[in-house]
N, C-alpha and C positions, 0 to 999 in steps of 0.2 A: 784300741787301734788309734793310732794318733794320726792327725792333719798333715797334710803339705805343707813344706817350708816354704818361706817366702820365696828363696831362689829357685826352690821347685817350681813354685806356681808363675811365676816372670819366665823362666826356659821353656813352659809347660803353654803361655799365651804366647810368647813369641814365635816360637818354633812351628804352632798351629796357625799363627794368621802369613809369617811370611810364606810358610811351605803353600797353604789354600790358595795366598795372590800369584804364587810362581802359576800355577795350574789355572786358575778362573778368570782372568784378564786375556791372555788374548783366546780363550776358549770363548767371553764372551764380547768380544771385541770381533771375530769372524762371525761367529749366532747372528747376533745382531746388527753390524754391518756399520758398528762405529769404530772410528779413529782408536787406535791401540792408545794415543794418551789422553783420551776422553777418558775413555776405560781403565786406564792406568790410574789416573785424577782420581776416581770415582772408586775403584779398590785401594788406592794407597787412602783414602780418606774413610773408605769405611772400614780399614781392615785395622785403621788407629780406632776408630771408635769402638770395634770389634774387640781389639785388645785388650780398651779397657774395661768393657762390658765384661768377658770372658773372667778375667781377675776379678770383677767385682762380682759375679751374678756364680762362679765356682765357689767364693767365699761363701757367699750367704746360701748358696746349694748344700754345701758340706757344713756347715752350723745348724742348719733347718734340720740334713738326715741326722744329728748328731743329736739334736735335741725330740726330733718325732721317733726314729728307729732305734738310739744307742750311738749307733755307729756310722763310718762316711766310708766305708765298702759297699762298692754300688755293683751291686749285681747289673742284668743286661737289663732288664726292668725299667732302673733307677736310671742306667744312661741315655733309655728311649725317653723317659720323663724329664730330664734333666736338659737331654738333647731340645726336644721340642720346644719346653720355656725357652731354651736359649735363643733360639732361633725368631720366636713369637718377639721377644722384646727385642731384640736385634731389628726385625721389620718396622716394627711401630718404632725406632726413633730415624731408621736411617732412607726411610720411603719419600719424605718430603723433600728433603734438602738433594738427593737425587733426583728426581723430578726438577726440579729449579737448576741442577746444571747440566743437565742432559736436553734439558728443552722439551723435555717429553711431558704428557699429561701424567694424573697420578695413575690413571688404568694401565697404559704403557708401560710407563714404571712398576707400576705393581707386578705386570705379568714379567718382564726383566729379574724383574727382585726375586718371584715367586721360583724362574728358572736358576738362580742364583742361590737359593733358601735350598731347590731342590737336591744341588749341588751340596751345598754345605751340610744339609740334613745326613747326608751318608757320610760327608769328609768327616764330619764331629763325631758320628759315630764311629767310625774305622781309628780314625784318629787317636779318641780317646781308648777304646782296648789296648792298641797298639802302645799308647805312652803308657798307661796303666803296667803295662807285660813288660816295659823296657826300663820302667823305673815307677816297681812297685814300693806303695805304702810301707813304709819303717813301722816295725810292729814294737808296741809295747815292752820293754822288760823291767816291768815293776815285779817284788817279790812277790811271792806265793801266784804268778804267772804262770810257771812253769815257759817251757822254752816252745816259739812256736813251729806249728806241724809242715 
């Protein structure tokens, strides 16, 4: 089974963090009862770092199952697992520097973020089947493969 292409995985980050800002900005901009371009600020800044997180933390996902499993076919298992780190390291870099422009403490923040993570914990999940089924993995055709099922 072979990897995502580069252009796969750029259509594959992009397509996930603008689709998530369209949805989770003024969702949490009413929630919370801040200024839509506070909120706006605050997703266009995280949904870049998101971005690049996303591309860098799929790469080393799919190198890791590739080197512990064989393979970087992620069953539903591998996307709750996969899902969760993402999420985890996503919190731990982007909790501070939200707090500092929101004016808010880091608990407040936190509990925002946490509503926020709640959010993205199902979108990365759904998300990811969905791009998986709409542009699945390019399989192998090395000889003595035989042709896939």
């Amino acid at each position: 089974m072979t990897m995502r292409s580069f252009p796969d995985r750029v259509r594959h980050a992009i397509s996930f963090e603008l689709i998530g800002l369209v949805i989770v900005t003024p969702l949490t901009a009413w929630i919370y009862d801040k200024p839509m371009l506070d909120m706006g600020v605050v997703g266009v800044g995280a949904a870049t770092a998101a971005t690049v997180w996303n591309f860098v933390f799929n790469l080393g996902f799919d190198h890791a199952m590739r080197r512990w499993v064989g393979h970087v076919q992620k069953a539903v298992h591998h996307r709750l697992l996969h899902t969760m780190l993402f999420e985890l390291g996503l919190l731990i870099m982007l909790l501070p520097p939200m707090a500092w422009y929101l004016g808010m403490t880091l608990w407040q923040t936190l509990m925002l973020d946490l509503f926020i993570v709640a959010f993205y914990l199902v979108y990365n999940f759904v998300f990811n089947i969905a791009y998986d089924r709409l542009f699945p993995l390019p399989h192998d055709h090395r000889p003595g493969q035989g042709q896939p099922a």
